[in-house]
C-alpha positions, -999 to 999 in steps of 0.1 A, spaced: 0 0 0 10 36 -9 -3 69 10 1 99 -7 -2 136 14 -1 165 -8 2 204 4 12 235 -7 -22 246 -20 -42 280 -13 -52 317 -28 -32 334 -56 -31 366 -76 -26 359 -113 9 357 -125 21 348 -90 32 311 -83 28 283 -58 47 251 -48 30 221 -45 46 194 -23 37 151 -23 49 132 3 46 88 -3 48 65 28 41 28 28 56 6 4 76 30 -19 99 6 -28 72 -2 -54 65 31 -68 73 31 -108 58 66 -118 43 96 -101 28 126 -110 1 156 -108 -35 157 -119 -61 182 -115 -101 189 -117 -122 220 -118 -155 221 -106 -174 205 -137 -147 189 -155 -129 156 -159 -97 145 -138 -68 155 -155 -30 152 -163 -8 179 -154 25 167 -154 42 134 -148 77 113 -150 76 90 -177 90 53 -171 120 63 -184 123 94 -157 117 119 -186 93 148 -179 57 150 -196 34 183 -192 -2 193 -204 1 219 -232 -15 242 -215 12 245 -187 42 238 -208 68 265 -193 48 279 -165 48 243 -143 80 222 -133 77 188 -120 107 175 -99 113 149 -76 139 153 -43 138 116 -37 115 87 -38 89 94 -14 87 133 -24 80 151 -55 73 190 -63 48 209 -84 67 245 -89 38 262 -107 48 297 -117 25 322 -142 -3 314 -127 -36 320 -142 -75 319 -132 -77 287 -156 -53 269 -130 -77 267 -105 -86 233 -92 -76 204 -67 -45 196 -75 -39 153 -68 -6 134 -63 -7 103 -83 17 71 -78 15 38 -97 27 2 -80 43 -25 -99 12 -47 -113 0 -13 -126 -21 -7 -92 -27 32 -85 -29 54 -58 -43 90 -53 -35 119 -28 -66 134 -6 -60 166 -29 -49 202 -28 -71 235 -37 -54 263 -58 -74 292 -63 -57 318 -86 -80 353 -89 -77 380 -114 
């Protein structure tokens, strides 16, 4: 079993930026990918930026150069979301996946980012 604990959300102007934190516990031995997802009120779950299998990088178009995903070390990985804009707002979810392609999601994070 994985846990995943996310922070780092709240209330920004547009064009400022925020730092999104996921913390893993459990079995992270077993952990092969993780990444970011968001939904806004209305709309479908969604992929905001993740580590490939082969520990590349992969973002949503439409935060190409605004968001940066990194990871410090196996149990923790970062959101740096700079350029913020109203479109951005949603809960923000830590994603890991297991060997045997088992998944696991974080309790979620609000960012609100007003005009």
């Amino acid at each position: 079993q994985v846990q995943l604990v996310e922070s780092g959300g709240g209330l920004v102007q547009a064009g400022g930026s925020l730092r999104l934190s996921c913390t893993a516990s459990g079995t992270i031995f077993s952990i092969n990918a993780m990444g970011w997802y968001r939904q806004a009120p209305g709309k479908q779950r969604e992929l905001v930026a993740g580590f490939t299998s082969g520990g590349d990088t992969n973002y949503a178009g439409s935060v190409k150069g605004r968001f940066t995903i990194s990871r410090a070390n196996a149990s923790t990985v970062y959101l740096q979301m700079n350029s913020l804009k109203p479109e951005d707002t949603a809960v923000y979810y830590c994603r890991s996946t297991v060997a045997g392609g088992i998944g696991y999601w974080g309790q979620g994070t609000q960012v609100t980012v007003s005009s």
